[in-house]
C-alpha positions in Angstrom: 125.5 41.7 37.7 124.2 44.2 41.1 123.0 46.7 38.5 121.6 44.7 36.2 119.7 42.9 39.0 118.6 46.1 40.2 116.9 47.1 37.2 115.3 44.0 36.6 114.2 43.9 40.3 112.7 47.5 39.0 110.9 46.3 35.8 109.3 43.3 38.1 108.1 45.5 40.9 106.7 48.0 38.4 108.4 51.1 39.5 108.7 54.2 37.6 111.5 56.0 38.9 114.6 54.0 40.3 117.9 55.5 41.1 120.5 52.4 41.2 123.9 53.8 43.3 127.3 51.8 43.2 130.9 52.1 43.4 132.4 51.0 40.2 132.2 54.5 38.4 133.1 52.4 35.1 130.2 50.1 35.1 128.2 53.3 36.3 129.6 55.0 33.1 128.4 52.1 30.9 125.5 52.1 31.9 124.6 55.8 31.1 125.6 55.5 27.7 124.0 54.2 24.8 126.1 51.7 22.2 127.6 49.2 22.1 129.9 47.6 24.7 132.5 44.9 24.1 133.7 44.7 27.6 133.5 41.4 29.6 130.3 42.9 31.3 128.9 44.1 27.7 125.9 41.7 27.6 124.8 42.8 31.2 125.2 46.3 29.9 123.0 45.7 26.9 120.5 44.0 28.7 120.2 47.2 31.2 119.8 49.5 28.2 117.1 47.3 27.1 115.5 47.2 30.2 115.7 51.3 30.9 113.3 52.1 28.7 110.6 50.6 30.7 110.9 53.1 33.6 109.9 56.7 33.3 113.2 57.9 35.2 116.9 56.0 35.7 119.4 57.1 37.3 122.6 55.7 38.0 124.8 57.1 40.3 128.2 56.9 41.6 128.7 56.6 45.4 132.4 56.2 46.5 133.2 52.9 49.0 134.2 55.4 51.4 131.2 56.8 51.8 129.1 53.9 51.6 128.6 52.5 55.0 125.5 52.3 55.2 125.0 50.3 51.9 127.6 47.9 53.1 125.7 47.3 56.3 122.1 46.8 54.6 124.2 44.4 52.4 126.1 42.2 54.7 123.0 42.2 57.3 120.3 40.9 54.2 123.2 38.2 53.6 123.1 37.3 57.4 119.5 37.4 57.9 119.3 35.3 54.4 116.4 37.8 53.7 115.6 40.1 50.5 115.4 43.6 51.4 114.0 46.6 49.0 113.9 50.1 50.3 111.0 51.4 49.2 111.1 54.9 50.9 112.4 53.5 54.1 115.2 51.7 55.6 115.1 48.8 58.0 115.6 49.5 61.9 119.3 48.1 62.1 119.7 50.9 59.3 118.7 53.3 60.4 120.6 52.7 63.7 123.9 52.7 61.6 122.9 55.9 60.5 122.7 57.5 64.0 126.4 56.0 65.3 128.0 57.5 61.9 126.1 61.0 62.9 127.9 60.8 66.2 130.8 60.0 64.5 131.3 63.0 62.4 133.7 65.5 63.4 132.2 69.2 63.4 
């Protein structure tokens, strides 16, 4: 349902280019391949393919959980803060704060 929101969050803002990230490398899978799907999700899947071809670039791409952080942060503080959040070439303070304690953190 995330990825399928994300693109039609795309096609309403009029974007041209989205790249839509996620951990479930299956769903990720479906959704950059063209066919039919008879999976639980397939109806979600079809509607993304419909929706693709409105954008001049797609790309979906797997990001392991691991790895994601930052994503989880931007997540959990929208759901706390009850507020929509799009990053459109930028990321809010609390972000970008997250991002400078998890450079510290990394060994060398």
């Amino acid at each position: 349902v995330a990825y399928w929101r994300a693109v039609e969050i795309g096609v309403d803002r009029g974007w041209q280019s989205v790249i839509i990230e996620g951990d479930s490398l299956a769903t990720i899978k479906k959704c950059n391949t063209t066919g039919l799907d008879r999976s639980m999700i397939g109806v979600y899947i079809h509607d993304i393919q419909q929706q693709i071809s409105k954008f001049n670039k797609v790309s979906f791409q797997y990001t392991p959980r691991s790895v994601n952080n930052l994503a989880h942060i931007l997540a959990m503080e929208t759901l706390k803060r009850k507020e929509e959040v799009y990053l459109e070439m930028e990321v809010p303070e609390y972000a970008k704060e997250q991002r400078r304690i998890d450079w510290l953190r990394e060994p060398d």
